[in-house]
N, C-alpha and C positions, 0 to 999 in steps of 0.2 A: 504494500500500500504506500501513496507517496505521501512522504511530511514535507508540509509548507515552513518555509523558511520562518513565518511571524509563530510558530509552533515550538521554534526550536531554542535551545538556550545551548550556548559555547561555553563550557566553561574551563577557568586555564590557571594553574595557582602553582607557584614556585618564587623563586630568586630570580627574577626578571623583568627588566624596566616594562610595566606595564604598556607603554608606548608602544613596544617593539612585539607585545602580545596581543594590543589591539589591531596592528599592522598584518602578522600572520594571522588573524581571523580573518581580516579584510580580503587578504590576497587568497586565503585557499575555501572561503565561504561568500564570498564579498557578489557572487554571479547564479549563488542559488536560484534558480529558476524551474516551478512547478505549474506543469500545464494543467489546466483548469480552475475553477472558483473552488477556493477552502471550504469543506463541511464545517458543521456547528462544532464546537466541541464539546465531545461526550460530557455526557450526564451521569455521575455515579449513584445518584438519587439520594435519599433524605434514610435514615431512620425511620421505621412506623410502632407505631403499638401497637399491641395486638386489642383488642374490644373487652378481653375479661382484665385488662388493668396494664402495669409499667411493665411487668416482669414477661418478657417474649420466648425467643427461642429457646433453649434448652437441649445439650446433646449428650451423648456419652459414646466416650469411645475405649473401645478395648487395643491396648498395646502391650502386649503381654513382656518387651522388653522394656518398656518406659517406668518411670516412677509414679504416683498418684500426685496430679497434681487437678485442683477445681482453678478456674479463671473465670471472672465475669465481669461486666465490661457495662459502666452506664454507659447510653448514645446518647450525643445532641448532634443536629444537622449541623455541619461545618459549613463556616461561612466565611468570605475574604475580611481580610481586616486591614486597618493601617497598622501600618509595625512601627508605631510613635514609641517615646520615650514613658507616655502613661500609658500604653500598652502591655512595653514590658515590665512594668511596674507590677502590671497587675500578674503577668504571667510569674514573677519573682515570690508574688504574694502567691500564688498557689503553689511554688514550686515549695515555698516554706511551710506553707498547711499538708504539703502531701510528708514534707520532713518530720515533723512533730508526728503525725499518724504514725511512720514508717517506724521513729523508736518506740512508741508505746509498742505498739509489734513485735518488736525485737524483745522487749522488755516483758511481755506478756507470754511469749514464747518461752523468755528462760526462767521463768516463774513459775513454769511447770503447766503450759497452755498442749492442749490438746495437736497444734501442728509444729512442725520443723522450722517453718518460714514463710514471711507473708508480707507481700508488700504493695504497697499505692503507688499507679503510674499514671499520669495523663501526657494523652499522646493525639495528637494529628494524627488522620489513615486517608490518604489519597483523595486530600478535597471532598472526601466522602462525608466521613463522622468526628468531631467532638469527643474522646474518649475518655472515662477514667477508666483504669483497669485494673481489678485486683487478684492476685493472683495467690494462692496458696498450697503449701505443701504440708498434707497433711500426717500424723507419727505414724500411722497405722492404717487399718482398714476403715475406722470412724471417720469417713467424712464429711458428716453429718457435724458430729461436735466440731471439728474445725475449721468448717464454715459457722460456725453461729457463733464460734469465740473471737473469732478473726470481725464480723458482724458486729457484734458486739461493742469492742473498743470501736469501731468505727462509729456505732451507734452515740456512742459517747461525747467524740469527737464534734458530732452534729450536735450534741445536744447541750454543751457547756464551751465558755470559749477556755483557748487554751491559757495555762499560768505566764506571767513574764519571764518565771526563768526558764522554762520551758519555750517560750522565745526566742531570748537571749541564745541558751546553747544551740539551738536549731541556726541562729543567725552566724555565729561562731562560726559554727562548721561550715556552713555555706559560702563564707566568708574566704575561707581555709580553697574552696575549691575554687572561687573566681579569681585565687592570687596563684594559684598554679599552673594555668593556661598563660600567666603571664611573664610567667618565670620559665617556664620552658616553650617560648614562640619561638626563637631560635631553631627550635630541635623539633617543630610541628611538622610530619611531613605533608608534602605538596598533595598526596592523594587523600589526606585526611581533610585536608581543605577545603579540598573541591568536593568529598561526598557531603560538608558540610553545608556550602555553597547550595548541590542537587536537592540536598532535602528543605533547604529555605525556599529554592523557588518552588517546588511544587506544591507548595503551599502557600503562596505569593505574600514570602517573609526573609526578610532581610537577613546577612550577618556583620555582626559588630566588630570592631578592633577587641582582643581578652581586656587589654584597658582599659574600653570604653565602658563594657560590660561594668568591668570591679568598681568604677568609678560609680555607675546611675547605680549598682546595689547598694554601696555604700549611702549616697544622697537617699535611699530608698529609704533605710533602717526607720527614720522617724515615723513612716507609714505604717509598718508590723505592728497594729496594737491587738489586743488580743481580739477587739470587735471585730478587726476586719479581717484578720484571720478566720476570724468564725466565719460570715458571711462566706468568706472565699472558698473554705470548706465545704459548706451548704452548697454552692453551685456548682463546685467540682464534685457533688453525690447526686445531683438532679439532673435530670431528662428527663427523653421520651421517651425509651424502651430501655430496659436489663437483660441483658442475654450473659447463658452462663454453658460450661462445657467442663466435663470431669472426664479427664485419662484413667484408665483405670488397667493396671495389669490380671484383671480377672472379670470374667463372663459372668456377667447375672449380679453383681454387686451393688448395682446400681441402675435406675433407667432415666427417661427424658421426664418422665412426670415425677419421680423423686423428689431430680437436682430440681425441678419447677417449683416443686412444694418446700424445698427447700429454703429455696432463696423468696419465697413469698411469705414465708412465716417469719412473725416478728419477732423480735429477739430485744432485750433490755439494756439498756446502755453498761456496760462494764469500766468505771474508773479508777479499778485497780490497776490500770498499764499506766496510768499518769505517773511521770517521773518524777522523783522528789529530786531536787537539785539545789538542797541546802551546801554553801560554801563549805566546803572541807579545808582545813588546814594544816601543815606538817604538825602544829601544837599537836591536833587530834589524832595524830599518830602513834603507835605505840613506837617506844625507841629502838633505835637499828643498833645496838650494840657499841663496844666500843671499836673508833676509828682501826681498820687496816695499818700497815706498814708499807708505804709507797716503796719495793724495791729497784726499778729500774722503769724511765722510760725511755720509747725507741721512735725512731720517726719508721711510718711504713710505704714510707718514697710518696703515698698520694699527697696533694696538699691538702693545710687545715687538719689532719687523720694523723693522730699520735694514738700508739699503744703500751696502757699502762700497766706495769706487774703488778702485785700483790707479794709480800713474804707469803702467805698463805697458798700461794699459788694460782689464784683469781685474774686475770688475763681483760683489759675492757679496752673497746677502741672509743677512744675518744675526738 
């Protein structure tokens, strides 16, 4: 089938005077020429509900070498946006509602929570859908209990906003990750670039300098209060349809009206994965003993990278 030139995007990312890369697109794309009038472009369509309420499809599949794992996915119909600076604001704010979820998770898990792992994604699908997606691995055969624990905290999440230090440490880490695209740009490669570049347009979104990025999250911080956290939560759990699917390595464990009744039964909000994040400090430590004997230190040729003995025998690179 032929593709029309205004159809198509070039893209080209490396160590090279952009001039000289707008010049070879010119020269070896610059004559594209397709006979006849361009068709519409395709429709991927919307999201629908189904008539008995939010909660849609439902499947189950048997993978007899796979592990158990349930996914389910709210839709909203995707729609163009401007990719402003309050845009991504907002996008920062949900990417921090989905962090605060992702540790009570973690944290509910190792509390002794009915599955292995479970976590919040919202994602872009093809100009198609609006996603959040959660996905879960559950300890055993129960995955009944694991969906409704996982449920659960999420239910909680909608229903109280989150604590400031609970915040706070969500912004930390966040923080931690938009200064290390910044630190290592030097060492980005050229094809990591450009798939970043492909997945911006086809969802006609821009990409930032890592700087620009660290910089608007930074200016952002005073926006995260716990209100609008909540809010941003609340709309990254609402649509129009819930569709859900469980892998399962065994025949008959499960079927499509189950996982249905599953995910349609309610479940009470669970505020025991809320993190306490009371300040800790070495005072409240118990004592490490008395001090070592520094026996020798050695440079180990890297820079910055000395290693230190111990009399005791204890080896640390420092």
């Amino acid at each position: 089938l032929p593709i029309w030139p205004d159809r198509a995007v070039i893209v080209a990312a490396g160590d090279a005077d952009p001039a000289v890369l707008a010049a070879l697109v010119g020269k070896y794309f610059g004559d594209w020429k397709v006979p006849g009038k361009p068709v519409p472009a395709p429709s991927f369509g919307d999201p629908v509900a189904p008539a008995d309420g939010n909660v849609g499809e439902a499947q189950v599949i048997v993978e007899p070498d796979f592990p158990r794992a349930v996914t389910y996915a709210v839709l909203r119909p995707w729609r163009p946006v401007n990719d402003t600076i309050v845009y991504n604001q907002g996008l920062m704010t949900d990417a921090l509602a989905q962090a605060i979820i992702n540790q009570r998770l973690e944290a509910r898990a190792r509390g002794g929570g009915s599955y292995l792992v479970a976590q919040v994604n919202q994602q872009d699908v093809s100009r198609s859908a609006d996603t959040t997606q959660v996905s879960v691995t559950p300890l055993g055969e129960d995955w009944q209990a694991a969906l409704r624990d996982v449920r659960a905290v999420i239910a909680d999440a909608l229903d109280q906003p989150p604590t400031q230090d609970e915040i706070d440490r969500a912004v930390a880490e966040m923080d931690v990750a938009y200064q290390v695209p910044v630190e290592q740009r030097t060492l980005l490669p050229g094809a990591r670039l450009a798939d970043d570049l492909v997945q911006a347009v086809n969802i006609r979104e821009t990409v930032a300098a890592p700087e620009a990025v660290l910089r608007i999250f930074r200016e952002s911080v005073p926006l995260f209060t716990p209100e609008r956290v909540l809010e941003h939560t609340r709309k990254l759990f609402s649509g129009t349809v819930t569709r859900a699917i469980y892998i399962t390595p065994r025949q008959g464990e499960a079927d499509a009206a189950s996982l249905k009744l599953a995910m349609q039964t309610a479940v009470a909000p669970d505020p025991s994965a809320r993190l306490l994040t009371a300040p800790i400090s070495f005072a409240d430590m118990p004592p490490v003993g008395t001090p070592g004997t520094v026996a020798a230190i050695k440079s180990t040729g890297l820079p910055g990278i000395d290693q230190v003995e111990f009399a005791n025998g204890v080896k640390a690179l420092l």
